[in-house]
KESE-898160 format. One record per residue (C-alpha): residue number from 1; y, z, x; residue in three letters. Coordinates in nm, 3 decimals. Each point is the difference from the previous one (the first is absolute). Layout:
% residues N
R,resi,yy,zz,xx,resn
R,NUM,Y,Z,X,ALA;
...
This chain:
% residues 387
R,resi,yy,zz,xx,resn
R,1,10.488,10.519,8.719,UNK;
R,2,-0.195,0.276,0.133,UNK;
R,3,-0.166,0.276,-0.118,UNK;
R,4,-0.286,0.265,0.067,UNK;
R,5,-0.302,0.069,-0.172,UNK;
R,6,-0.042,0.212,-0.324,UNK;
R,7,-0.321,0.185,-0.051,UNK;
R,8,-0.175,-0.064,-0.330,UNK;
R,9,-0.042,0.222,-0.259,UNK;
R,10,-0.431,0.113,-0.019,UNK;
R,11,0.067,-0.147,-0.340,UNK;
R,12,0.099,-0.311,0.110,UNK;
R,13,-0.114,-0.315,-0.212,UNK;
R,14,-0.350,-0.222,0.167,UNK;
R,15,0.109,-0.243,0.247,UNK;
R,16,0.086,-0.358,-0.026,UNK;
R,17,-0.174,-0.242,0.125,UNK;
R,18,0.147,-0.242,0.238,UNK;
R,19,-0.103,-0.354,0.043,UNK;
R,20,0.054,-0.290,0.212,UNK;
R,21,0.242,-0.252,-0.175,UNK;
R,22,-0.113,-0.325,-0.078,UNK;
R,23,0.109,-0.306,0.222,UNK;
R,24,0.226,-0.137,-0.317,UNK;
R,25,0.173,0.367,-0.023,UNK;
R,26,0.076,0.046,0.345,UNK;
R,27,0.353,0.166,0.111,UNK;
R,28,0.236,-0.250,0.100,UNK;
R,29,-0.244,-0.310,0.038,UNK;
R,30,-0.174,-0.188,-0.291,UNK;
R,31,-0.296,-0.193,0.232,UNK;
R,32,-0.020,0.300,0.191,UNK;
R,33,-0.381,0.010,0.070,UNK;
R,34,-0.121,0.318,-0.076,UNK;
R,35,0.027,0.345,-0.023,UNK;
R,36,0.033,0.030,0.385,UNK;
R,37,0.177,-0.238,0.256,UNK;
R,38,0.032,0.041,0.368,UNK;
R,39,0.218,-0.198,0.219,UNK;
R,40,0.034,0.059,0.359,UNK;
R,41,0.011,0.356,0.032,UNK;
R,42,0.178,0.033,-0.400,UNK;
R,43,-0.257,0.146,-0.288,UNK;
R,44,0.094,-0.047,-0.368,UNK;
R,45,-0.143,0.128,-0.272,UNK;
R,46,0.035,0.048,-0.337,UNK;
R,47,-0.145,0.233,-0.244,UNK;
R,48,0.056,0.042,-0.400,UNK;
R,49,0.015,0.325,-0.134,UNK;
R,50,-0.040,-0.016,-0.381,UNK;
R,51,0.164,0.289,-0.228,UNK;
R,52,-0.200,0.066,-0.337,UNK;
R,53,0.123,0.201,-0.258,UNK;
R,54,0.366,-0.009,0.151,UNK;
R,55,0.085,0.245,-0.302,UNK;
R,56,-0.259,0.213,0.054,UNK;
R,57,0.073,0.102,0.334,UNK;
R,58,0.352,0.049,-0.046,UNK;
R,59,-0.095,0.244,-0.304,UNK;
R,60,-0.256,0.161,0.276,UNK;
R,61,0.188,0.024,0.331,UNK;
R,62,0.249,0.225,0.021,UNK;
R,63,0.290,-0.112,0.249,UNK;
R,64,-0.083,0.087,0.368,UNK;
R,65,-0.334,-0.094,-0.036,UNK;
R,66,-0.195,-0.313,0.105,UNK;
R,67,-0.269,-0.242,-0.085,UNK;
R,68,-0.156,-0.132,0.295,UNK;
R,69,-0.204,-0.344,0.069,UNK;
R,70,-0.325,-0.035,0.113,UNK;
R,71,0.008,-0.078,0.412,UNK;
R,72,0.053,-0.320,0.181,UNK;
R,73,0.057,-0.170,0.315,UNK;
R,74,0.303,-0.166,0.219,UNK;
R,75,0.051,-0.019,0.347,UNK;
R,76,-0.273,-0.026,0.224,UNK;
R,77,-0.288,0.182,-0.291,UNK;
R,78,0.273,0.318,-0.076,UNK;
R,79,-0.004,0.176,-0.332,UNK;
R,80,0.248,-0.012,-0.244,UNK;
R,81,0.095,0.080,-0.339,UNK;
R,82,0.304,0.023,-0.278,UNK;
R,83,0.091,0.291,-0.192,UNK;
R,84,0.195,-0.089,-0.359,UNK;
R,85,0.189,0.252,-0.130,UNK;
R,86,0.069,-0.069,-0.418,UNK;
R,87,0.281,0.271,-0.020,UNK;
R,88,0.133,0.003,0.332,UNK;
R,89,-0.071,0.136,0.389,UNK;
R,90,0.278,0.317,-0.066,UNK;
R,91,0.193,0.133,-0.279,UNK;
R,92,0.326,-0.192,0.187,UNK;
R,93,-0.207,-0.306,-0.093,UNK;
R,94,-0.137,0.051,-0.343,UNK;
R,95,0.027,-0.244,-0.294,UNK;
R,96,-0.121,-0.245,0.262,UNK;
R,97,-0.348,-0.132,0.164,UNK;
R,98,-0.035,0.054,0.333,UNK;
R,99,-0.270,-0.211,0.244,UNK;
R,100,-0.073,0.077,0.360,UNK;
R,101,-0.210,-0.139,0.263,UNK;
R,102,-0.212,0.212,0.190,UNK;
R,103,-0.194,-0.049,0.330,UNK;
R,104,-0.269,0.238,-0.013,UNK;
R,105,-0.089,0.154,0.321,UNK;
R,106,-0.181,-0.312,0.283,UNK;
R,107,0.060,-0.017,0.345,UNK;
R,108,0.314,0.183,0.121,UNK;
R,109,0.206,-0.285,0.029,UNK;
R,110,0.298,-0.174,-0.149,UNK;
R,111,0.004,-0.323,-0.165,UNK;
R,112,0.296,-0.180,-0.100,UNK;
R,113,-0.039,-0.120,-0.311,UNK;
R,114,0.207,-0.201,-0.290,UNK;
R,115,-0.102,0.109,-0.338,UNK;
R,116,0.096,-0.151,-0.360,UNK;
R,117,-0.073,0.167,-0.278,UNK;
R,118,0.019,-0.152,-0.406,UNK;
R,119,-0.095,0.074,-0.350,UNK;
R,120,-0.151,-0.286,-0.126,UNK;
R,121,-0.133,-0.059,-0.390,UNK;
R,122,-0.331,-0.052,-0.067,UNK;
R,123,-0.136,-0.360,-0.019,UNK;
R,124,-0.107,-0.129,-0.320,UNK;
R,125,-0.351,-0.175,0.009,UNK;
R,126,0.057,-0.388,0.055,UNK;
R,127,0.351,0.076,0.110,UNK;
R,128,0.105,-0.229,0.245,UNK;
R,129,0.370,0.080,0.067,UNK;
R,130,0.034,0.256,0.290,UNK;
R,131,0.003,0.360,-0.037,UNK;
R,132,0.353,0.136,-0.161,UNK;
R,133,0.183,0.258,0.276,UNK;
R,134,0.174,0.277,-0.152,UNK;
R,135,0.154,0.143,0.331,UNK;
R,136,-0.051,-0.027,0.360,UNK;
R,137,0.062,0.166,0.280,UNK;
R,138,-0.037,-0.053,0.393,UNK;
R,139,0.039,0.271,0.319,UNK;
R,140,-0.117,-0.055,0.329,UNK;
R,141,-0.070,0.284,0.213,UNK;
R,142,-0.237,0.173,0.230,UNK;
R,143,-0.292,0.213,-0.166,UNK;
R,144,-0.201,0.229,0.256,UNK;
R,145,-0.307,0.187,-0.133,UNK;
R,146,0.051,0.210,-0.314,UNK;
R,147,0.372,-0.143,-0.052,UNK;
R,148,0.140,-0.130,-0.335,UNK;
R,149,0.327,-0.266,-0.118,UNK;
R,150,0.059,-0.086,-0.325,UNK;
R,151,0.246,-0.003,-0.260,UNK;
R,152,0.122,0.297,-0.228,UNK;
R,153,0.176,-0.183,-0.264,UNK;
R,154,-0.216,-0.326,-0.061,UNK;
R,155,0.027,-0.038,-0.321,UNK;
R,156,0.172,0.221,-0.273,UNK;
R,157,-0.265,0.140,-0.288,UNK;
R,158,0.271,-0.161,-0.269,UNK;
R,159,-0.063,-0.365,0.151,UNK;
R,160,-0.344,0.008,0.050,UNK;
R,161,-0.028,0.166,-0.373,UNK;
R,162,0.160,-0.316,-0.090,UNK;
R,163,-0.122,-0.265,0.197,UNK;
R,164,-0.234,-0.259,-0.225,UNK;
R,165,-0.314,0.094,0.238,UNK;
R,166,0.004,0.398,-0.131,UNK;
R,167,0.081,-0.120,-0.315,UNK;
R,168,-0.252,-0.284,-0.024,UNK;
R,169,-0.319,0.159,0.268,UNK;
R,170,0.099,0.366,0.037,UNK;
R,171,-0.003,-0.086,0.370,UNK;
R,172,0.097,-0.220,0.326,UNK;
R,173,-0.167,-0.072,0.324,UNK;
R,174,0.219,0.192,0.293,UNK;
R,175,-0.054,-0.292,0.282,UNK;
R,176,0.007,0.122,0.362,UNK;
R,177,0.048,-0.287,0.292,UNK;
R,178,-0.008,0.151,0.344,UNK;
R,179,0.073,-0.184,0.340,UNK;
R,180,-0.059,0.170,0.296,UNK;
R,181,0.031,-0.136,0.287,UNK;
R,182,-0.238,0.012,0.328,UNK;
R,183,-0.350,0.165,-0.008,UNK;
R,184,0.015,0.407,0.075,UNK;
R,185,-0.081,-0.069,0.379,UNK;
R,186,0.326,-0.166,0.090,UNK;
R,187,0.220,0.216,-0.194,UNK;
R,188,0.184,0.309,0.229,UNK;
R,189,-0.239,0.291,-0.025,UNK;
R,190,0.196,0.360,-0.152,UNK;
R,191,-0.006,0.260,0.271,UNK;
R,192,-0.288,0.231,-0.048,UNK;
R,193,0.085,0.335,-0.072,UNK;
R,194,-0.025,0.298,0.262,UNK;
R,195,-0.187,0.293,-0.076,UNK;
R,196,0.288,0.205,0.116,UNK;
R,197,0.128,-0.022,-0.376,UNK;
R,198,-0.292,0.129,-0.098,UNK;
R,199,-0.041,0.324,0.253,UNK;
R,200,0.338,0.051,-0.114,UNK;
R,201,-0.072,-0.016,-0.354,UNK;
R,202,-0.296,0.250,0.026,UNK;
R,203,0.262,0.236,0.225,UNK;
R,204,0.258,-0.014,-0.310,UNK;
R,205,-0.049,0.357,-0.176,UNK;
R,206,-0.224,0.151,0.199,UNK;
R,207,0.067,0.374,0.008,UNK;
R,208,-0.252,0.107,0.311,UNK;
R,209,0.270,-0.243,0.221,UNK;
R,210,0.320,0.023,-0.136,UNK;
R,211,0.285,0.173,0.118,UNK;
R,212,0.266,-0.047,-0.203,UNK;
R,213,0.110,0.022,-0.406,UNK;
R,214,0.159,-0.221,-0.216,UNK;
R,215,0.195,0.098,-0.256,UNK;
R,216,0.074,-0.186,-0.315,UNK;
R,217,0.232,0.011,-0.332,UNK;
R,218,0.102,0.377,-0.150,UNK;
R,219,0.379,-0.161,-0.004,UNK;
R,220,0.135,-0.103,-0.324,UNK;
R,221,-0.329,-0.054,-0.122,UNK;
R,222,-0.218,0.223,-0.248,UNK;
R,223,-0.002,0.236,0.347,UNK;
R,224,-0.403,-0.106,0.115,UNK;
R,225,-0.049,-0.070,0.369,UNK;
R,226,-0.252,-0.158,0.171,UNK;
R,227,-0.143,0.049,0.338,UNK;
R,228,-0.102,-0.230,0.239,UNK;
R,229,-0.175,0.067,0.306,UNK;
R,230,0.070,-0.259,0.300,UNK;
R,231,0.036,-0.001,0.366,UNK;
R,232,0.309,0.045,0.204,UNK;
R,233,-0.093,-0.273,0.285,UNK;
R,234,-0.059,-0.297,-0.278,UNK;
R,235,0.308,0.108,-0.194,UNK;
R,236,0.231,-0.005,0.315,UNK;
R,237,-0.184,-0.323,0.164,UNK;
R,238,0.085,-0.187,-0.340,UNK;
R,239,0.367,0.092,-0.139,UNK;
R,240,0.290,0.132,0.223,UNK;
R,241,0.105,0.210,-0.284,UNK;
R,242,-0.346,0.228,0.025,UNK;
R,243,-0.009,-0.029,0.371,UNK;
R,244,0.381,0.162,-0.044,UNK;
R,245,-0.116,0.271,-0.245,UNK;
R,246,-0.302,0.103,0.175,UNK;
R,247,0.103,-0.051,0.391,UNK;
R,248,0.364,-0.019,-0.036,UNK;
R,249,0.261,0.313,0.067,UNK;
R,250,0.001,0.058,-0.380,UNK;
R,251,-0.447,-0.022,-0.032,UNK;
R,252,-0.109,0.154,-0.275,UNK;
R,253,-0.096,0.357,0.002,UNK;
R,254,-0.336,0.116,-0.014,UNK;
R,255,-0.127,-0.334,-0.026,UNK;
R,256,0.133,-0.113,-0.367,UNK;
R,257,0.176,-0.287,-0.125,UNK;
R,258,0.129,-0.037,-0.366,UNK;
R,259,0.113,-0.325,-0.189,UNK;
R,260,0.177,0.132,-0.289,UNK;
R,261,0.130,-0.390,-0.081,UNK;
R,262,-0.357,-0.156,-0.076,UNK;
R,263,-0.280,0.011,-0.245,UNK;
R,264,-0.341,0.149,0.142,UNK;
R,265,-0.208,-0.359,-0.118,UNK;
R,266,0.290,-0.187,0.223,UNK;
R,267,-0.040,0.205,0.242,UNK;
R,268,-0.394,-0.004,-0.008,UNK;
R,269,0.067,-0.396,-0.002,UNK;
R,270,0.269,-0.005,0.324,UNK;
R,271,-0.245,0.279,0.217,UNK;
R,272,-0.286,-0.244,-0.085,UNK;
R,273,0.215,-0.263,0.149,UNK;
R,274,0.119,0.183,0.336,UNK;
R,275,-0.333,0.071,0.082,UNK;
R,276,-0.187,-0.302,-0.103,UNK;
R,277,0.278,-0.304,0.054,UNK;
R,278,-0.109,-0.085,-0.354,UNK;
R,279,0.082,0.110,-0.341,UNK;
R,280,-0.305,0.150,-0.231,UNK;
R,281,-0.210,-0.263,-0.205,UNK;
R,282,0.144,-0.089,-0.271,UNK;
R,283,0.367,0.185,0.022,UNK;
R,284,0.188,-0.328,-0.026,UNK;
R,285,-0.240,-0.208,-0.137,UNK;
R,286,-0.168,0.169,-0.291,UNK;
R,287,-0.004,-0.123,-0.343,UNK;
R,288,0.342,0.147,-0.154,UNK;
R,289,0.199,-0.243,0.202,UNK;
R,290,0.318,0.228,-0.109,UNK;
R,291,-0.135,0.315,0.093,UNK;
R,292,-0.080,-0.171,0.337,UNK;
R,293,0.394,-0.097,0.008,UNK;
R,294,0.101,0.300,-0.077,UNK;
R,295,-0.217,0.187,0.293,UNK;
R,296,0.119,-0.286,0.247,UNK;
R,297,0.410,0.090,-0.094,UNK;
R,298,-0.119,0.351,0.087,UNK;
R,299,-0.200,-0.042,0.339,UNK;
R,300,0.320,-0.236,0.124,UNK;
R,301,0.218,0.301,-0.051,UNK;
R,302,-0.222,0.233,0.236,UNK;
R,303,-0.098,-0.296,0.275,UNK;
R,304,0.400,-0.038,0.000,UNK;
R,305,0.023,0.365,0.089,UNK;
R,306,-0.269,0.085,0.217,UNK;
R,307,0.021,-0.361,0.181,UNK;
R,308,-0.272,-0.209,-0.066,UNK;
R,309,0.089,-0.332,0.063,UNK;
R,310,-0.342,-0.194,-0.110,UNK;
R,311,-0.043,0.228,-0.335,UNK;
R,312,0.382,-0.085,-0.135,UNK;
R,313,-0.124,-0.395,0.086,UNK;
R,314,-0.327,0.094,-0.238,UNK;
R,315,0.230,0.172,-0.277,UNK;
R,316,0.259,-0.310,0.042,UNK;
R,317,-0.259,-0.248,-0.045,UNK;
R,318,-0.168,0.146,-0.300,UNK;
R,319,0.331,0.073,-0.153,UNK;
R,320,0.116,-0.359,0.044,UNK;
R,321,-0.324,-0.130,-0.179,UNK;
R,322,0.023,0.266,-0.326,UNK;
R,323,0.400,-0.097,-0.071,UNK;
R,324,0.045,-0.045,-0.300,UNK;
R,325,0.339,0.026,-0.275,UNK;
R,326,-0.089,0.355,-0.025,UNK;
R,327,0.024,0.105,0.347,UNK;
R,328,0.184,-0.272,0.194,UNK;
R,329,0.276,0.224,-0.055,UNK;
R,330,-0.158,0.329,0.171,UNK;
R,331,-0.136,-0.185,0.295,UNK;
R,332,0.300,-0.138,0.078,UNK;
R,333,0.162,0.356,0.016,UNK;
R,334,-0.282,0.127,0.190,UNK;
R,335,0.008,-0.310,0.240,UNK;
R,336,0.392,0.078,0.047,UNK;
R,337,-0.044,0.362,0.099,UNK;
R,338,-0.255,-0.021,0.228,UNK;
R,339,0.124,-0.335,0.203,UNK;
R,340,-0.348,-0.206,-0.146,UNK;
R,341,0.262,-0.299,0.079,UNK;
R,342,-0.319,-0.295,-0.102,UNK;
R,343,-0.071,0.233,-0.287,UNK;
R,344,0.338,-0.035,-0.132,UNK;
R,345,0.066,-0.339,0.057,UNK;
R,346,-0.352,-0.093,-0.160,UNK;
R,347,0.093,0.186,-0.320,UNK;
R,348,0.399,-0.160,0.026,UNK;
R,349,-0.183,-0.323,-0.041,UNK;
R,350,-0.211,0.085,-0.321,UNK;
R,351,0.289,0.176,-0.173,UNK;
R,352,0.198,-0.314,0.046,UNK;
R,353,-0.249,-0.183,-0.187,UNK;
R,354,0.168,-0.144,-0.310,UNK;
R,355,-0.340,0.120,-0.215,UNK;
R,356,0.023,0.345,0.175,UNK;
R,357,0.360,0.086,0.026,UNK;
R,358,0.094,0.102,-0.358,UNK;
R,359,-0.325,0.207,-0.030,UNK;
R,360,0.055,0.183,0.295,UNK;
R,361,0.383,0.100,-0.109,UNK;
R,362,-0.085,0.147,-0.294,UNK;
R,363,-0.242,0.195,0.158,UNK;
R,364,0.040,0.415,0.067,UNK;
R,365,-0.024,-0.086,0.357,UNK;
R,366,0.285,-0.208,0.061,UNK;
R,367,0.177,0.215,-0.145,UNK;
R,368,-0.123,0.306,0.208,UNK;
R,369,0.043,-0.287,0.323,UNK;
R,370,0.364,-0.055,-0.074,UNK;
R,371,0.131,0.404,-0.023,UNK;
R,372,-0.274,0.099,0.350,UNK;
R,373,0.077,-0.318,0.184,UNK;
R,374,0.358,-0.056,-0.022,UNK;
R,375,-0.019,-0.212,0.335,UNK;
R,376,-0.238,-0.237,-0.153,UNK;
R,377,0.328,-0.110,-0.265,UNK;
R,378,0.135,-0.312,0.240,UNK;
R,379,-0.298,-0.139,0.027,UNK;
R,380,-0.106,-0.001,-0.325,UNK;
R,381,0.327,-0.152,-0.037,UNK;
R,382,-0.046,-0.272,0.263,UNK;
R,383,-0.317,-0.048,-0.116,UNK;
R,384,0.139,-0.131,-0.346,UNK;
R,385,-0.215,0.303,-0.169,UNK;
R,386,0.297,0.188,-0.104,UNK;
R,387,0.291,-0.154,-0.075,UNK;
């Protein structure tokens, strides 16, 4: 399960400390050696990350916000860390602890990696018997500088609150094994980036150059408009609909284009976009995952009409990760009326779920799906969602 980083609160509690597992604790292997193992071109390690005070920081961290470990290293000398959430990464995922893996900046390459990730109970002294796992969980992906997997719903806050290690220690030890295989000078290199995006970027609102306004919302709204100011050659050489408007037999007069059907902040988002090939940091990936959803439904809608291929597949993608009961539902309508056929069939699948199915047909919109999409009916039908 993926998901993006959340920025921490300045508030945020001290960090924890991370430290390599001992040989008889290791992930998976009980004569593993040590900490760190490499075979071939495979490094494993293993680091403990021990939570104090489990209460405490539940009381302290409000949800959305992280505690983060101290640094260490996997894959050819590359940092890494995890961030534990005690009351959840968003509010789609409170009541539960979240725990991510990070890998924090390095060499700009990616490294496949397997990762496992427990809660494990403290060890009482003279203890023999292994450690006691609570939960576990294993991904394997590909993690390039700065990027971050994990799981939103590790645990829920009612288990933990009554597991015998809060009870007993007011703590656990969150255990992270990584694999990654082959050093970071075989692995495929990412394509640098050219500094055309960034020309571009500095281009994007400049007044002295521009030739042509933007503008946004005073339509069924509070009756505010914004005004953007762009140029008519980077429009036109990105969408076919502005190269229409502005060179077409109906161009715009006097060098004005309005967009009555968007919100100025989407719109700020989607011009960022045409110019740059890249959304603005943070838009989808911020730390209120469902505001980030939300923003991603909306940018699909305007790369749908002004025909950006590569910025639906961003919206699709980051709409696919966020589903949830909640909005299954209004993805799925949005997939259906603007032909986002993997979209649709991704959410189909999750909807069908027996653990997500009921959830999702109570919900407002299902409802909402069922009276906009009548064409979607047989399916659900054939599907076995509606009977």
């Amino acid at each position: 399960m993926s998901a993006a980083a959340a920025a921490a609160d300045a508030d945020s509690p001290p960090l924890l400390t991370a430290t390599p597992a001992a040989a008889d604790d290791y992930c998976g292997s009980a004569d593993s050696p040590a900490a760190c193992t490499i075979v071939g071109k495979v490094e494993r390690v293993c680091y403990n990350v021990r939570v104090d005070g489990y209460s405490k920081t539940k009381e302290t961290t409000k949800n959305g916000s992280y505690i983060a470990s101290t640094e260490f290293v996997a894959g050819g000398g590359q940092p890494w860390r995890i961030r534990y959430y005690p009351n959840g990464y968003s509010q789609s995922t409170a009541g539960h602890v979240s725990v991510f893996v990070d890998r924090v900046g390095g060499v700009d390459v990616g490294l496949h990696a397997d990762v496992q990730i427990d809660l494990v109970a403290r060890r009482r002294h003279g203890d023999d018997a292994p450690p006691e796992t609570e939960v576990a969980g294993r991904f394997r992906c590909t993690f390039w500088p700065d990027s971050s997997f994990g799981f939103q719903r590790f645990i829920s806050t009612e288990n933990l609150d009554k597991s015998p290690w809060c009870v007993r220690d007011d703590g656990f030890t969150i255990r992270c094994d990584i694999t990654v295989e082959g050093p970071p000078f075989v692995v495929a290199v990412k394509p640098s980036s050219s500094p055309l995006g960034w020309h571009l970027d500095d281009l994007l609102g400049d007044t002295d150059t521009a030739d042509v306004s933007v503008v946004v919302g005073g339509d069924g709204g509070d009756g505010e408009e914004t005004t953007f100011a762009a140029h008519r050659y980077v429009l036109a050489a990105r969408s076919l609909v502005f190269k229409a408007q502005l060179f077409g037999p109906m161009k715009a007069a006097a060098a004005i284009i309005r967009v009555d059907d968007m919100r100025a902040d989407v719109f700020r988002a989607f011009l960022h976009f045409v110019y740059t090939d890249e959304l603005p940091p943070g838009e989808l990936d911020g730390g209120d995952a469902d505001a980030a959803a939300i923003m991603a439904q909306h940018l699909l809608v305007a790369a749908d009409k002004y025909d950006l291929p590569r910025l639906r597949l961003v919206c699709e993608r980051k709409l696919s990760e966020s589903l949830g009961a909640g909005t299954a539902a209004t993805t799925l309508a949005l997939a259906e009326q603007h032909g986002c056929h993997d979209l649709k069939e991704v959410v189909l699948r999750f909807i069908k779920l027996p653990s997500n199915m009921e959830a999702v047909k109570c919900s407002d919109g299902f409802k909402h799906l069922l009276e906009s999409c009548p064409s979607l009916h047989q399916e659900l039908k054939s599907r076995h969602i509606l009977s």
